[in-house]
PLY file of the C-alpha trace (Angstrom):
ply
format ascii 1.0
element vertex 499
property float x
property float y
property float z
element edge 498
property int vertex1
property int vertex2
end_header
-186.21 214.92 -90.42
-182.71 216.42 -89.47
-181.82 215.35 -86.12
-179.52 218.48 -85.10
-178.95 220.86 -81.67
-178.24 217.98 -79.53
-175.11 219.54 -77.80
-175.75 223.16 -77.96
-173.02 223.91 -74.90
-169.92 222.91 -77.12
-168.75 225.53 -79.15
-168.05 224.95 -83.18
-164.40 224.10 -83.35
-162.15 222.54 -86.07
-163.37 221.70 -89.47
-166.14 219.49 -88.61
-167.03 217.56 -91.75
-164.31 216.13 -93.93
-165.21 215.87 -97.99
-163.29 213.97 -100.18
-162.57 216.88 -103.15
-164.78 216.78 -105.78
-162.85 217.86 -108.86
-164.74 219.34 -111.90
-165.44 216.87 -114.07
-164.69 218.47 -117.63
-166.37 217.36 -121.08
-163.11 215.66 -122.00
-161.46 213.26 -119.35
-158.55 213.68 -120.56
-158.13 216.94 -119.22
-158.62 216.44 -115.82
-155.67 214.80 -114.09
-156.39 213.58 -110.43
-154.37 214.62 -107.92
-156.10 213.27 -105.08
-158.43 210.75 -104.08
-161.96 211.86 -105.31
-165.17 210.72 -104.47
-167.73 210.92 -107.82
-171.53 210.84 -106.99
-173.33 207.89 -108.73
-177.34 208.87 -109.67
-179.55 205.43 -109.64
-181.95 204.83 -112.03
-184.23 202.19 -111.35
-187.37 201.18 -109.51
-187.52 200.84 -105.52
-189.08 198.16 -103.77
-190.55 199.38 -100.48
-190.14 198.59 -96.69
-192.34 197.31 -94.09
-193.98 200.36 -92.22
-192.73 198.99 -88.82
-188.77 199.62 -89.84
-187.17 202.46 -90.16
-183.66 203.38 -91.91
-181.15 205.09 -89.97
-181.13 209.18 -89.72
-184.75 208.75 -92.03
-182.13 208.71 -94.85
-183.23 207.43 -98.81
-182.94 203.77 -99.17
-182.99 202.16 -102.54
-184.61 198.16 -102.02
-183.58 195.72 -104.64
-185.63 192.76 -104.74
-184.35 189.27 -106.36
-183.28 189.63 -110.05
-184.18 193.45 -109.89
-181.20 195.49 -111.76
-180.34 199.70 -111.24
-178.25 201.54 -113.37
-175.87 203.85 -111.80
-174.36 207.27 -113.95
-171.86 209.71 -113.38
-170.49 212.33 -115.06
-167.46 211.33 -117.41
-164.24 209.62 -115.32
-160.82 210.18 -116.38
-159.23 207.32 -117.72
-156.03 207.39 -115.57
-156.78 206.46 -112.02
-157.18 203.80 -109.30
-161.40 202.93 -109.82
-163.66 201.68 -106.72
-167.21 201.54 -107.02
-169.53 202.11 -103.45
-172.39 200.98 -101.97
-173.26 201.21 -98.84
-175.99 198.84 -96.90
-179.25 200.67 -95.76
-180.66 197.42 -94.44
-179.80 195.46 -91.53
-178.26 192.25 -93.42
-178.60 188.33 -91.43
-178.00 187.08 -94.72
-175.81 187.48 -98.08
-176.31 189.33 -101.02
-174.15 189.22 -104.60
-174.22 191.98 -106.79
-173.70 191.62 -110.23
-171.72 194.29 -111.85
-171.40 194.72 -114.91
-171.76 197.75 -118.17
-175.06 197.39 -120.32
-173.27 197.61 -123.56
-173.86 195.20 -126.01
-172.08 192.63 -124.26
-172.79 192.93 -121.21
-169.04 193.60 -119.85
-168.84 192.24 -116.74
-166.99 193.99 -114.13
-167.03 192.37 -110.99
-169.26 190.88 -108.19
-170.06 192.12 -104.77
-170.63 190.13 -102.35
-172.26 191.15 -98.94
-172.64 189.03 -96.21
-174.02 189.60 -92.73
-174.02 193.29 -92.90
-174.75 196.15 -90.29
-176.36 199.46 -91.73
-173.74 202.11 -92.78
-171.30 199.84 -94.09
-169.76 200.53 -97.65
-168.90 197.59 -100.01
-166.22 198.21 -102.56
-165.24 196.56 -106.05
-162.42 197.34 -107.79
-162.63 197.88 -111.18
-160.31 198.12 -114.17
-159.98 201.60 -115.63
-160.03 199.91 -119.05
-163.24 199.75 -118.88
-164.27 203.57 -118.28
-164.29 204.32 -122.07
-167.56 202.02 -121.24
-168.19 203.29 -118.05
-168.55 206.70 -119.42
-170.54 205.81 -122.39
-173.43 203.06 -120.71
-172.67 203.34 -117.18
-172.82 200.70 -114.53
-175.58 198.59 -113.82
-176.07 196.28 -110.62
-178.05 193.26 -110.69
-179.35 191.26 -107.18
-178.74 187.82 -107.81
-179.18 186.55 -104.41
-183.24 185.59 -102.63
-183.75 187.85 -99.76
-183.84 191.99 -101.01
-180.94 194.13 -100.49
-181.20 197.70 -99.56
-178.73 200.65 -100.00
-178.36 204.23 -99.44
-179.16 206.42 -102.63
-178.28 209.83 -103.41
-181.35 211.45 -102.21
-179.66 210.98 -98.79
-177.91 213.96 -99.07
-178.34 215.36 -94.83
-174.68 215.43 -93.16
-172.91 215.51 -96.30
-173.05 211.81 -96.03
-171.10 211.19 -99.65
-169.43 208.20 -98.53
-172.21 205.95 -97.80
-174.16 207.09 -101.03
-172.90 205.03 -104.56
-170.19 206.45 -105.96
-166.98 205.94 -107.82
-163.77 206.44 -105.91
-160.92 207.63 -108.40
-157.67 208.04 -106.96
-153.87 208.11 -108.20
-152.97 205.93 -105.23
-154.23 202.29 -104.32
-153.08 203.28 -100.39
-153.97 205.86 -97.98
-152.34 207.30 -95.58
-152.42 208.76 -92.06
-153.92 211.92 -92.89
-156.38 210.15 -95.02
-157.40 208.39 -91.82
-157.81 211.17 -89.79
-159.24 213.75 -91.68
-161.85 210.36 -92.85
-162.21 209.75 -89.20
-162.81 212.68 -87.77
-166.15 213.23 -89.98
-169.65 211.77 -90.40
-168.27 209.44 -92.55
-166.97 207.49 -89.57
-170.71 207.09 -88.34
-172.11 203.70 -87.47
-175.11 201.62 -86.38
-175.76 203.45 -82.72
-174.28 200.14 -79.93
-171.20 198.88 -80.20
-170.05 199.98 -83.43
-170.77 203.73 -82.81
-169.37 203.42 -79.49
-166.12 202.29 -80.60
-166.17 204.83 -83.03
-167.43 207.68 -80.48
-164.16 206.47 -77.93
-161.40 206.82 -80.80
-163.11 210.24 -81.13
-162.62 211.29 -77.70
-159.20 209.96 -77.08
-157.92 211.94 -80.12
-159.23 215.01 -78.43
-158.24 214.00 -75.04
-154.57 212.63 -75.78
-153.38 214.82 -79.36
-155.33 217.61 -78.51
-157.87 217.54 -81.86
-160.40 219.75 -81.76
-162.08 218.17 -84.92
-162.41 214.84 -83.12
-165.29 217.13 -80.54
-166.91 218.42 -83.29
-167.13 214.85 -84.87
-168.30 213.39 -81.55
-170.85 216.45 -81.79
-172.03 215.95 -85.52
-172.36 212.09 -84.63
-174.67 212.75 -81.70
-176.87 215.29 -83.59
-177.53 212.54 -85.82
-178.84 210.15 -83.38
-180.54 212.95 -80.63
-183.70 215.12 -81.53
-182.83 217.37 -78.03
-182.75 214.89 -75.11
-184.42 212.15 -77.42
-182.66 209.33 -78.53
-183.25 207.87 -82.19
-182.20 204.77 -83.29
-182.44 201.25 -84.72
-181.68 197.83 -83.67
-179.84 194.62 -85.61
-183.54 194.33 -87.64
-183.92 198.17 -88.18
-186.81 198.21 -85.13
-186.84 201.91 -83.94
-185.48 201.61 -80.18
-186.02 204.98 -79.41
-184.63 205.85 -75.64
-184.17 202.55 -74.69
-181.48 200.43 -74.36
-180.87 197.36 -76.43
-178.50 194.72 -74.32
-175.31 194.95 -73.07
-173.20 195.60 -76.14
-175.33 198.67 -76.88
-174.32 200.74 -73.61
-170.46 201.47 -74.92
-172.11 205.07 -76.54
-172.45 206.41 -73.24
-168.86 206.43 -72.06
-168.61 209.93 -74.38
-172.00 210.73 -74.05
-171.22 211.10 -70.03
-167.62 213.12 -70.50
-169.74 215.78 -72.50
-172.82 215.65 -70.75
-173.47 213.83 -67.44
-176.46 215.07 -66.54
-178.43 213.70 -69.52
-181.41 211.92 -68.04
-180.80 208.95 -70.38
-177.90 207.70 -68.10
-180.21 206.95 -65.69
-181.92 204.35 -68.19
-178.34 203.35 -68.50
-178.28 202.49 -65.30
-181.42 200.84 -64.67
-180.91 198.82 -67.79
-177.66 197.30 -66.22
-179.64 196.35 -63.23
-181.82 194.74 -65.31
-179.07 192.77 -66.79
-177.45 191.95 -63.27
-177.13 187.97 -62.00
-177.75 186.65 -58.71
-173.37 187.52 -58.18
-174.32 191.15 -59.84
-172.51 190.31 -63.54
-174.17 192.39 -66.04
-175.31 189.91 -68.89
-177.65 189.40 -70.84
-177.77 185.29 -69.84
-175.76 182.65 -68.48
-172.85 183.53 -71.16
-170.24 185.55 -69.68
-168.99 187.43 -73.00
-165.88 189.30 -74.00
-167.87 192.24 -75.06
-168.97 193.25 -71.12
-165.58 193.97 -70.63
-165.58 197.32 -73.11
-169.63 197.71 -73.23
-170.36 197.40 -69.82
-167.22 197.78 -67.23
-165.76 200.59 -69.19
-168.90 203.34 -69.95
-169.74 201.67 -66.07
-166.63 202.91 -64.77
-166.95 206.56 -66.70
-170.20 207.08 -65.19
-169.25 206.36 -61.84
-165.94 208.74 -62.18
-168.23 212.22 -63.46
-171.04 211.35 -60.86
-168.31 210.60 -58.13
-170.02 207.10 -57.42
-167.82 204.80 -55.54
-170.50 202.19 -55.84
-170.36 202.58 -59.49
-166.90 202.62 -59.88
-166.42 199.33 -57.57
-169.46 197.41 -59.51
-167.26 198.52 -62.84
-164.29 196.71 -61.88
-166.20 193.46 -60.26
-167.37 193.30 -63.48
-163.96 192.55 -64.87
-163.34 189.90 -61.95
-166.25 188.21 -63.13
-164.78 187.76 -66.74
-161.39 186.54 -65.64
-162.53 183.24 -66.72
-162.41 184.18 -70.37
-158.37 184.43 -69.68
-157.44 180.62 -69.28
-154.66 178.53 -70.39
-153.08 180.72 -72.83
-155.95 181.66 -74.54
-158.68 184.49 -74.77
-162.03 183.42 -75.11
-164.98 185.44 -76.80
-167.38 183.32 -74.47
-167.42 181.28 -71.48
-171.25 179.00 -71.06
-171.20 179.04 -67.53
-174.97 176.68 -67.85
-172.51 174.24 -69.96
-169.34 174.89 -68.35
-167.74 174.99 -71.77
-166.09 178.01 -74.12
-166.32 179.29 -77.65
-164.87 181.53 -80.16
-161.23 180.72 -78.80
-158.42 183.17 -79.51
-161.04 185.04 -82.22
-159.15 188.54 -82.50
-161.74 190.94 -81.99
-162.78 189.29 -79.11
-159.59 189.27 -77.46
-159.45 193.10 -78.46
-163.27 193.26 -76.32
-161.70 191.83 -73.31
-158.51 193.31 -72.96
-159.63 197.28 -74.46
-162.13 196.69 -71.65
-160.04 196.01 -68.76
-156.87 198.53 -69.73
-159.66 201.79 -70.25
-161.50 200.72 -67.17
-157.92 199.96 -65.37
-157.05 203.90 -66.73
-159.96 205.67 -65.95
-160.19 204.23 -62.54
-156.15 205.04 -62.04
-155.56 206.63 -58.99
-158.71 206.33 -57.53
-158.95 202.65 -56.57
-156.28 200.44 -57.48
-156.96 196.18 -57.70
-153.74 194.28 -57.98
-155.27 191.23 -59.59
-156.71 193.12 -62.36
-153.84 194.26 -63.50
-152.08 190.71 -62.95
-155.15 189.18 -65.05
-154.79 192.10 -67.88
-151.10 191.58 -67.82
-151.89 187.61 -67.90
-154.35 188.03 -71.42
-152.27 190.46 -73.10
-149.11 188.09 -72.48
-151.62 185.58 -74.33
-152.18 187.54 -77.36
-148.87 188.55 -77.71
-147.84 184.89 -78.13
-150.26 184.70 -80.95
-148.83 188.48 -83.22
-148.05 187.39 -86.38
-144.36 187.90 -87.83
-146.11 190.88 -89.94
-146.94 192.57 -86.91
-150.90 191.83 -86.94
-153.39 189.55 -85.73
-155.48 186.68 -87.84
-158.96 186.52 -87.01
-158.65 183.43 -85.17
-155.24 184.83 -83.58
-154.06 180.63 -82.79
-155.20 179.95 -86.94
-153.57 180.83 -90.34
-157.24 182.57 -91.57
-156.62 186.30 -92.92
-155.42 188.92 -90.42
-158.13 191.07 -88.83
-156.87 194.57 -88.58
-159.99 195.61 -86.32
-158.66 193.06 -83.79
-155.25 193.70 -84.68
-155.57 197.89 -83.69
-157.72 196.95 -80.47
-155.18 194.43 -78.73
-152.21 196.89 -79.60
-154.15 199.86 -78.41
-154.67 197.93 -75.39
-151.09 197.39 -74.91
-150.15 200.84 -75.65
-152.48 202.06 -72.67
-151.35 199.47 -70.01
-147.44 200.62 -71.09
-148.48 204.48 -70.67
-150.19 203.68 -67.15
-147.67 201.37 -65.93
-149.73 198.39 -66.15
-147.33 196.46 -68.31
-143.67 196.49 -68.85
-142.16 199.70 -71.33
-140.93 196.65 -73.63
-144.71 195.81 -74.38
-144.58 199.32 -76.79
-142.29 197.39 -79.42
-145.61 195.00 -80.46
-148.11 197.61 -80.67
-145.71 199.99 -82.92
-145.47 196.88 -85.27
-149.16 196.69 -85.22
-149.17 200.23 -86.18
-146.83 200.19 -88.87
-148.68 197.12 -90.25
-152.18 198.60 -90.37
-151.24 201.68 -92.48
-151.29 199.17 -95.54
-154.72 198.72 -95.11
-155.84 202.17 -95.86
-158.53 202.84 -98.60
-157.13 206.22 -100.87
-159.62 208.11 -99.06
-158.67 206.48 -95.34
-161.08 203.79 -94.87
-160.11 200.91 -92.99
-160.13 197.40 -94.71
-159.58 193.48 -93.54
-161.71 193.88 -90.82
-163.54 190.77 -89.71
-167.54 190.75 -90.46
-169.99 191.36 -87.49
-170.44 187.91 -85.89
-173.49 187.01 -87.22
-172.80 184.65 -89.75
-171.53 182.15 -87.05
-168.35 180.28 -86.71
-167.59 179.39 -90.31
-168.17 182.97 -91.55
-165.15 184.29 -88.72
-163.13 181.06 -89.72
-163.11 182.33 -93.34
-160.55 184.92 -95.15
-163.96 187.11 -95.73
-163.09 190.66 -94.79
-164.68 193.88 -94.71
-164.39 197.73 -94.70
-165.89 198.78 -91.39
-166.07 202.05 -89.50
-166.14 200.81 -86.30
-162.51 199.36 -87.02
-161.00 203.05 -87.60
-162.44 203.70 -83.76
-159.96 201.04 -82.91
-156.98 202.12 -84.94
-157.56 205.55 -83.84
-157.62 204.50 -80.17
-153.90 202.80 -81.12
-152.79 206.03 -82.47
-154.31 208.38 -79.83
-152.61 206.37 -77.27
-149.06 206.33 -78.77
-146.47 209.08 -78.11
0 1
1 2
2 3
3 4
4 5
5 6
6 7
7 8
8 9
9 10
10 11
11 12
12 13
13 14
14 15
15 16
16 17
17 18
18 19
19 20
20 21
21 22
22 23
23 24
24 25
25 26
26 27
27 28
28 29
29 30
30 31
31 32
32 33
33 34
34 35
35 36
36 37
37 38
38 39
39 40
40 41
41 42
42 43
43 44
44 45
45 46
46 47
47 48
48 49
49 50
50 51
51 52
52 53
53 54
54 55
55 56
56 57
57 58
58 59
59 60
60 61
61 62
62 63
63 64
64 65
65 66
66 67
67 68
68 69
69 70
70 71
71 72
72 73
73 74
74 75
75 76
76 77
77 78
78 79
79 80
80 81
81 82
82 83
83 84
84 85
85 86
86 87
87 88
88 89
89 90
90 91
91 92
92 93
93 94
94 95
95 96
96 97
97 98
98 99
99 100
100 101
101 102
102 103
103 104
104 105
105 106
106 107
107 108
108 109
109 110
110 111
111 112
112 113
113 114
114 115
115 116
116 117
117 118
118 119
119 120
120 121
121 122
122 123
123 124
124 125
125 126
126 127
127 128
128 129
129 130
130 131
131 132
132 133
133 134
134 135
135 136
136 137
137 138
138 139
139 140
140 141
141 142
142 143
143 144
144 145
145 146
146 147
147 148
148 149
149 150
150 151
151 152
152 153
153 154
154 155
155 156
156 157
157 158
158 159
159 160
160 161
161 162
162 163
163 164
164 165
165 166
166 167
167 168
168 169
169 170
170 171
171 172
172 173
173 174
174 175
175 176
176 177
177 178
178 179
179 180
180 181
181 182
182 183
183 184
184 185
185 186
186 187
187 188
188 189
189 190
190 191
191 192
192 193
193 194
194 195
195 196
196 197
197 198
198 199
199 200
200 201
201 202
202 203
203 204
204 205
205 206
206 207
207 208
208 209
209 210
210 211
211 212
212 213
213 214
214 215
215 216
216 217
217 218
218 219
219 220
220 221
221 222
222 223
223 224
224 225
225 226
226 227
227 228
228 229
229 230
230 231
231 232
232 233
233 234
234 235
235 236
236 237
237 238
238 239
239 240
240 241
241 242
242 243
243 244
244 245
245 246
246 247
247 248
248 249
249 250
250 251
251 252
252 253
253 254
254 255
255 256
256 257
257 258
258 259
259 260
260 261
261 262
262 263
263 264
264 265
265 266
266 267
267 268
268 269
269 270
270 271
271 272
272 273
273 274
274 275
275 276
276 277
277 278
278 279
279 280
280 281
281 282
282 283
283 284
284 285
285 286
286 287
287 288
288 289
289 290
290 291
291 292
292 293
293 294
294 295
295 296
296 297
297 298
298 299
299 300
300 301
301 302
302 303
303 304
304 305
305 306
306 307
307 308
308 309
309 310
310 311
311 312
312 313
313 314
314 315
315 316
316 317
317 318
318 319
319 320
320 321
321 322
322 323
323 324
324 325
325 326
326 327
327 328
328 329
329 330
330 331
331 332
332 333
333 334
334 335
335 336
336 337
337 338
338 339
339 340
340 341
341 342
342 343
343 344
344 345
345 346
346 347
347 348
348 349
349 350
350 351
351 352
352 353
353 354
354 355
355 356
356 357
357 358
358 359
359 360
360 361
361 362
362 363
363 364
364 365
365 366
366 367
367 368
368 369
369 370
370 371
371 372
372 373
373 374
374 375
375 376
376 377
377 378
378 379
379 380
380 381
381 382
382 383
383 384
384 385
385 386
386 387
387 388
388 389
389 390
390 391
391 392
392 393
393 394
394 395
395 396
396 397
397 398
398 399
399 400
400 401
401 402
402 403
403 404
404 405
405 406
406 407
407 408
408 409
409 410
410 411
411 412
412 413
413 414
414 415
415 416
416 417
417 418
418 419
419 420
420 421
421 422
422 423
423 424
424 425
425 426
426 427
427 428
428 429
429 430
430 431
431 432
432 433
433 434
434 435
435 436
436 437
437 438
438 439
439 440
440 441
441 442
442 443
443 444
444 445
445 446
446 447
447 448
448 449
449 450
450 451
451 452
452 453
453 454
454 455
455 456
456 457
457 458
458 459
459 460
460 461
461 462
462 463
463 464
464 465
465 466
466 467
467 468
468 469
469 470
470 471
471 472
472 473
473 474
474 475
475 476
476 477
477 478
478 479
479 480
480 481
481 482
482 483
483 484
484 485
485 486
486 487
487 488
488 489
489 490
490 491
491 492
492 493
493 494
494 495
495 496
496 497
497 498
């Protein structure tokens, strides 16, 4: 059922929905030369294995379940032969696990084409291989077909899912006369369902980079977005979501990290009743010295989940309860900034710390105190904050990379993480503009920036972002990268912050 008429008080402004072109495809490739990025819609043909009645898939879209050794084939319409080929898919099940695809076309000999390989994946996430447009002669004649290789099943959106115009996260072939994107790609990508994620962090990181391109440049296609995302995950007042395991968790709130949402939610409309849940859920959550966790571990993540959407709430209700509980909970994570480093966690039962100087983590702690420093600006002002933000970003800034970005582990040579990368810079970028930190600071953010736009899929995806941490320690000590939504909210907050 289409979730839809959640905000009925904004007006329709801007475009709304960005669509990758879709060309016509003409009877003889050769005629058609691309000109821009295109997106091609891939039918499956195959059997679906089925789902357990007590999960649900996001938005009540069309998954497709492969099971072990089960194979689909996917078909388009004939390709051109002259272009830049990526094929899609994009995970429909909530993924503790890995998955490898075997790609190859069912002509006689079985060309192969390529493996995906999906590890530890959140819902609305799109894989990508990249194949050689030698082979779309083939392609054209047989098709594609994908084969599970891997012992747990693997679920991903199909084309029946056709509500929101959701053409990114259904299969398809990505044709472009580039390899890059660019800017524009990013935004007009952004600024569009296709940014959506899983409802919690992810689409709260996305949902901020929304509103601080309306806020700060004034886009009136970032509001509609926000709008278009909410409708997805409101019937009316009603909340409508899923969990890590695809368990419906419908109006209630699901841990710290998943309370980041309602920083937008309460700009555009405070009086929803579900703030109040918001609210009660922190209290919850509160210790005996009234930190909002959910255990002994003081985390990273309660700096932009909790302190931030905390301190937002208290600023449109005029709390100054709220707003003083929002920035206590910063001084209770000052211990993750120690020694030169920026910790993800800090056992307070064990005394001890993990996930040292791991990029996103660092971008969790500092995001958290420069947005809650900025939306608190003017109203109460806390000296040692700002000494302690000034303190961690001085830290990470030790660790930038000669290329401008940040590896995953930032002290490490592992692969750069650009969704780390974008959320220290943007980070930096806000304490410079609210005269938290020194003008000078600007000079390693606009590296950052200039850095990142390499990592732009034709059609404005964001790539190299490090996997959601649930694959443990070696997974984030790896070079395995992703393409992930909830990165772009980052970047986006980088460039919506920058003059």
């Amino acid at each position: 059922m289409k979730r839809r008429k959640f905000l009925e008080t904004i007006p329709p402004v801007g475009l709304g929905l960005f669509v990758v072109p879709n060309l016509t495809l003409c009877s003889s490739p050769d005629q058609w030369k691309l000109k821009e990025a295109t997106r091609v819609p891939l039918s499956v043909v195959g059997s679906s294995a089925k789902i357990t009645s007590d999960k649900r898939i996001a938005f009540g879209w069309s998954p497709h379940v492969l099971n072990p050794d089960d194979e689909v084939l996917l078909k388009s319409k004939q390709l051109p032969r002259d272009a830049y080929v990526f094929l899609r898919m994009t995970v429909a099940l909530e993924m503790w696990d890995q998955a490898i695809l075997q790609v190859y076309v069912p002509d006689e000999g079985e060309t192969q084409l390529g493996i995906l390989d999906i590890r530890h994946s959140s819902v609305l996430v799109p894989y990508e291989l990249k194949i050689d447009s030698k082979h779309i002669p083939l392609i054209n004649k047989y098709g594609i077909k994908v084969k599970l290789l891997t012992s747990k099943p693997f679920g991903f959106f199909e084309q029946s899912s056709t509500e929101g115009s959701n053409n990114v996260f259904t299969p398809h072939l990505l044709l472009s006369p580039s390899e890059k994107g660019t800017v524009p790609d990013f935004l007009n990508c952004f600024m569009s369902i296709d940014s959506v994620q899983a409802f919690g962090w992810r689409e709260g990181t996305v949902l901020d980079g929304l509103w601080q391109l309306y806020s700060l440049k004034k886009e009136e296609r970032a509001l509609t977005a926000i709008k278009d995302h909410f409708d997805l995950f409101f019937e009316g007042e009603n909340l409508k979501y899923e969990n890590s395991r695809n368990d419906p968790r419908d109006n209630r709130i699901d841990g710290i990290e998943s309370t980041i949402p309602y920083a937008t939610l309460a700009r555009i409309h405070p009086d929803h009743p579900i703030l109040k849940t918001v609210i009660e859920a922190w209290d919850s959550y509160a210790q005996e010295n009234g930190m909002v966790t959910d255990g002994p571990t003081v985390t990273a993540e309660g700096c932009y989940t909790v302190a931030y959407p905390m301190a937002v709430i208290g600023k449109v209700w005029n709390d100054p309860a709220l707003k003083k509980r929002a920035l206590e909970q910063l001084k209770h994570r000052f211990v993750l900034i120690e020694n030169g480093n920026l910790n993800l966690r800090y056992h307070s039962d064990k005394g001890s710390y993990s996930y040292k100087n791991w990029a996103r983590g660092a971008a969790w702690t500092l995001l958290g105190f420069a947005r809650t420093l900025s939306e608190l600006k003017g109203e109460i002002q806390d000296r040692e904050i700002i000494n302690k933000f000034k303190e961690g970003v001085d830290n990470a800034i030790s660790m930038q990379k000669a290329n401008g970005l940040w590896n995953g582990f930032m002290d490490t040579d592992n692969a750069p993480d650009t969704s780390g990368s974008a959320g220290i810079s943007a980070a930096i970028l806000i304490g410079v503009k609210e005269g938290f930190l020194p003008i000078s600071y600007g000079q390693y953010a606009e590296k950052c920036w200039t850095a990142l736009q390499n990592y732009l899929t034709p059609d404005g995806l964001l790539k190299e972002v490090s996997q959601d941490n649930r694959g443990g320690l070696q997974l984030q000590q790896g070079n395995y990268r992703v393409i992930a939504q909830m990165g772009m909210g980052l970047m986006a907050q980088l460039y919506a912050n920058r003059e």
